[in-house]
Every structure is written in C-alpha cells, then in structure tokens.
N, C-alpha and C positions, 0 to 999 in steps of 0.2 A: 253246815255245809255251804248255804247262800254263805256267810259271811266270809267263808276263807275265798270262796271263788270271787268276790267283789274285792278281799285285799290285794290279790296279785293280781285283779285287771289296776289296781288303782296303782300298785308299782311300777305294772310293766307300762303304764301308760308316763310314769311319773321316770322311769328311767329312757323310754323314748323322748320326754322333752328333753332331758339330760344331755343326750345323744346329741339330737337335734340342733342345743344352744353350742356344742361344743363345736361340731361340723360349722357352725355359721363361725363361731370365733376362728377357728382354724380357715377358713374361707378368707375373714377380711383380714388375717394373718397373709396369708399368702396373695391379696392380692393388693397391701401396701407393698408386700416383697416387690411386687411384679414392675410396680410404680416407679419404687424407690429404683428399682435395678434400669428402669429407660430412664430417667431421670437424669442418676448419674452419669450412665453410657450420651447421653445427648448434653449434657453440659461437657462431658470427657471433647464430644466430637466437634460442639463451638471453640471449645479453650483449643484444641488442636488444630485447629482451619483445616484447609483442603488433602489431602493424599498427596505425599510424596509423588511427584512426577506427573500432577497438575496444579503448574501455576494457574494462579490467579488470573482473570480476564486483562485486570488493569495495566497486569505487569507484561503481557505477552502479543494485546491484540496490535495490529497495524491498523484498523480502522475505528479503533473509537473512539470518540468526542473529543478528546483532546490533540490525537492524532490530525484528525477534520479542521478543527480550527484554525492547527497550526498548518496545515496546508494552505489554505483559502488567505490568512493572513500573508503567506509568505506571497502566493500568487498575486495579491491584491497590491501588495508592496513594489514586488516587482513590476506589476502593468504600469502603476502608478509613474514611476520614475526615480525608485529608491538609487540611491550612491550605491556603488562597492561601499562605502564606511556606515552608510545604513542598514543595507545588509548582513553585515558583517557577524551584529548579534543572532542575527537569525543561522547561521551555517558552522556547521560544525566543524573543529579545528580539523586546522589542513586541508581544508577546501574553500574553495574561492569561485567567484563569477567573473565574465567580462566584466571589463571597467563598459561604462557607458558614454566616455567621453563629458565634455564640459557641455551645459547651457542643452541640453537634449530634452525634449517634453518627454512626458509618460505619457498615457492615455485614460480617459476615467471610466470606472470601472462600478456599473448601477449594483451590477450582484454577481456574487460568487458563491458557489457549492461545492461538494464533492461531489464529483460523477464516475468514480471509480478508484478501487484499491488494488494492490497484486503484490503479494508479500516478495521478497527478492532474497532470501534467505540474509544469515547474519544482521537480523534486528534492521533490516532496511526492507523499505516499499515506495512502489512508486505509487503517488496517488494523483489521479488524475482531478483536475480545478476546472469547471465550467463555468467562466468569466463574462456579462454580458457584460457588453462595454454602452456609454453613450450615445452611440450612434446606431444603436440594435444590431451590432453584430454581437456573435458569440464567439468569443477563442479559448479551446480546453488549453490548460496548462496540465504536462505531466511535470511534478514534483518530485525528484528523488528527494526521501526520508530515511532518515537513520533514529533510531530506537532505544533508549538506554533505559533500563526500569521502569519504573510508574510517571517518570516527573520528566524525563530528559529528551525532548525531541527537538532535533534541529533538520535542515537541509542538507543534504550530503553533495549539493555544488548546482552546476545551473539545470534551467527546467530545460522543457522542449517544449515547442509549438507542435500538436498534435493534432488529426483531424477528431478524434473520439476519445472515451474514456482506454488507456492502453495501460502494459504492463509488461513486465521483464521477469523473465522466468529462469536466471540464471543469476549464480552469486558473482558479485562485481570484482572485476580486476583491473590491477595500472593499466592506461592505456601505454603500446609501444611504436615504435617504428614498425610498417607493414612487412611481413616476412617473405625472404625468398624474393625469385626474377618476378612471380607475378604485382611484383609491387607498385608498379608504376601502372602496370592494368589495372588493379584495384582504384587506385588514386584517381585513377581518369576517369572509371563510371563511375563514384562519386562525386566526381566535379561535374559532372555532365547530369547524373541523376538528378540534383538534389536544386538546382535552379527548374529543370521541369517537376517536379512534385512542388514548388511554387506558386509557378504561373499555370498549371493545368487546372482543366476545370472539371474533368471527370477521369475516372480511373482508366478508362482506355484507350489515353493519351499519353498514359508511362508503361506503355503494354512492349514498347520497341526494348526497355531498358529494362523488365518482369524478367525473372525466371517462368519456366512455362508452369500455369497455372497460379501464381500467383498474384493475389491483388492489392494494391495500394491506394486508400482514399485520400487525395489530397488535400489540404487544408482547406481551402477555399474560403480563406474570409481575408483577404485584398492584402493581407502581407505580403513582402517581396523580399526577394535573397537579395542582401547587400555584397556579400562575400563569406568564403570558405577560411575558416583560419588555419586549420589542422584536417590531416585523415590522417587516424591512428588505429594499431588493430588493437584489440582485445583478446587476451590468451597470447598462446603461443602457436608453434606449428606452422606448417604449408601445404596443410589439405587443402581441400577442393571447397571448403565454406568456411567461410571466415564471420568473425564478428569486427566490423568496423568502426570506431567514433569518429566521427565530425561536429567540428566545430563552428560554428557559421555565425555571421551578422545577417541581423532580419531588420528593416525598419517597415514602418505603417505608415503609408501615403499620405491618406488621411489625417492624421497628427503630427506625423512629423517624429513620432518617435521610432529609437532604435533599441533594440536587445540583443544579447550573444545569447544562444542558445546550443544543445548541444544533444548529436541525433546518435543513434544507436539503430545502425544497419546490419541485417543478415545479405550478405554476398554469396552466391553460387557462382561455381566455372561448368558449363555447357559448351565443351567448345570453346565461348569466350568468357569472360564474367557477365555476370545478371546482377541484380540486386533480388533480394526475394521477400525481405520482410523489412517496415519502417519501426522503430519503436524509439520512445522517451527515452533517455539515458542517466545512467546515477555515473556522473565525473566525480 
C-alpha cells in the first residue's frame, strides 16, 4: 500500500514539473511574440516618419535656426551698405529694395539677433533683427520672409525700421492706389504721421495723430525721415480702416547712411482719419 501511494506522489509530482516547464516555454513563447510584435510596429513607425497631416518641424517652422540666420544675415547686409545687386541673391523673385543711390556708407553693425518671429500666413514671417551698431545704439530690423521647404528662404522685399520685436498678422497683398474720396485724407496723415513717429521721443507726442486709445513707440535711435516715396493701400474696399504702405527714405546722421524702408499702417476714420497701429511690412 506505502508503495502505490509513494508512485503517484512521485507521478503527480513528476507531471506537475511537466506542467510547470511547459507553462514557462509557452510564457517565453509569447513573450518573444510580444517583442517581436513592438519591434516590428516601431521599425513600421521610423520607416513611415511622422502622421499624415504633421509636417515635419524643418519643413514648416518660421523660426528656426535657419530661418534666424537668414534673417540677421540679410539685416546685417543691409545695415552695412549692400547694393540692390548685393542683395539681390538674398530676395526672392519679383521683389526688390530701394536702390541706395551711388557712394552711400552703411553703418557697422557689432551684433545681430532675432528678437522676434510672427508667422504671416502663406509660408511668410516677419522676423524682427535686433542690430547693435558701433556707436551703442540698437535699431530692430523687421524682416519680411518667405518660406519654401526645408532649404528655401529668402526676403520677400525691403525691411522696416521698428521701435521692437513686431509682426503682421494678416496674409500679404499688392499694394494699390488708396480707394475712394478719402484718399487724399488718408495720404495726408501719412505724410504728416510718419515724420513725427521720427523725430518724437516719447509715445505722447503722436497722441494728436492716435486713434483714441491707441499707442505708438517710436523708434528713437536718431534716424531721420528723408522722404515719402509711395502711400498705397493694401486690400481693397472703402471702409472706415484701411491698411496703408509707405514707402520712405530714412538716412543716419551719424553715418551718413541712407535706407528705403517700408511701413505697414492700420488707419481709422473717427470723424477724421487716425492712424492706429505701426507695423514692418512684407512688399
């Protein structure tokens, strides 16, 4: 009797290892499966890149590193005293700067950064260039940019002298002749605005030519308006707020040099016209 009850513990002990080796093989059975199955799935997801319907960083951002250079490079160029035919590689077709005239200095130019980006839709941004010159003044340059892929960025036409990092938050159109009888009112507070945003030295000095409540910091680093070349509007229409460009000559006392530059104003009619907002412009 001991004997038979000693052979079936020694079976059932001997079919519980049984058990036991089979459970582990079927264990590291299933969990090569488990392996091999992310494995695949994770090489599937490098060999595919990113999800339809998010590009890539390189290809989409307006501020990164390449973006930044090619700004800072173009503002540095221009402080300098580049030609129209210097420039030229730098801007993209069908757009152009003031000429600069013959024998014109530039002014030099110790350091240049980005001090701000503002995407402007259709693969264009303005980025703003914080330029310290020689003589420890600082002049931001806002840069319109245009965007094409990973590799393709040029200037979309001339900067603006800016008091700070600014930005444009509309997609760009031709400029045209000003629309409708207020046209020649428009024209005029531009001509009148845009020498005091010059020569003022604090914001409550263009408060006569504000819409009410808006404020304007003027450049204040010793530039002076040479002259108006153009007021053109932007859009169409003859409502009560327009988008205006102007085109101006600015020269630096100082050096002796000159720039064409080119502004991008919000106008309001109160009664009469206002100006209401300064901003960089993409010509």
């Amino acid at each position: 009797m001991a004997l038979g009850v000693g052979s079936r513990s020694k079976r059932s002990a001997g079919e519980r290892r049984t058990v036991a080796a089979a459970l582990r093989t079927v264990g590291r059975v299933t969990l090569w499966a488990v392996l091999g199955l992310l494995l695949v799935r994770g090489a599937g997801s490098v060999l595919a890149g990113p999800p339809k319907g998010e590009p890539t960083a390189a290809s989409t951002s307006l501020s990164d590193p390449a973006t930044s250079a090619f700004a800072v490079r173009f503002a540095r160029a221009y402080l300098s005293g580049a030609s129209s035919k210097e420039l030229a590689p730098l801007l993209a077709p069908g757009t152009a700067v003031p000429p600069r005239g013959t024998n014109v200095p530039g002014v030099e130019v110790e350091q240049a950064e980005v001090a701000g980006s503002e995407a402007a839709g259709n693969g264009q941004a303005l980025v703003t260039v914080s330029s310290e010159l020689a003589d420890a003044r600082t002049v931001y340059l806002a840069v319109p940019i245009v965007r094409e892929g990973a590799d393709g960025v040029a200037a979309a036409g001339a900067p603006a002298v800016v008091a700070g990092p600014a930005g444009v938050g509309e997609d760009v159109a031709s400029p045209r002749p000003i629309a409708g009888p207020d046209g020649a009112a428009i024209g005029e507070l531009v001509r009148r605005f845009l020498p005091a945003y010059f020569s003022a030295s604090e914001p409550g000095d263009l408060s006569y030519l504000l819409a009410p409540g808006a404020v304007v910091v003027p450049p204040g680093n010793g530039l002076r308006l040479a002259g108006i070349s153009s007021v053109k509007q932007i859009g169409e229409g003859e409502d009560a707020r327009r988008t205006v460009l102007a085109t101006v000559r600015v020269r630096d006392p100082l050096s002796g040099a000159s720039f064409g530059f080119a502004y991008r104003l919000e106008v309001t009619r109160h009664g009469r016209w206002y100006v209401e907002r300064v901003e960089g412009a993409l010509s």
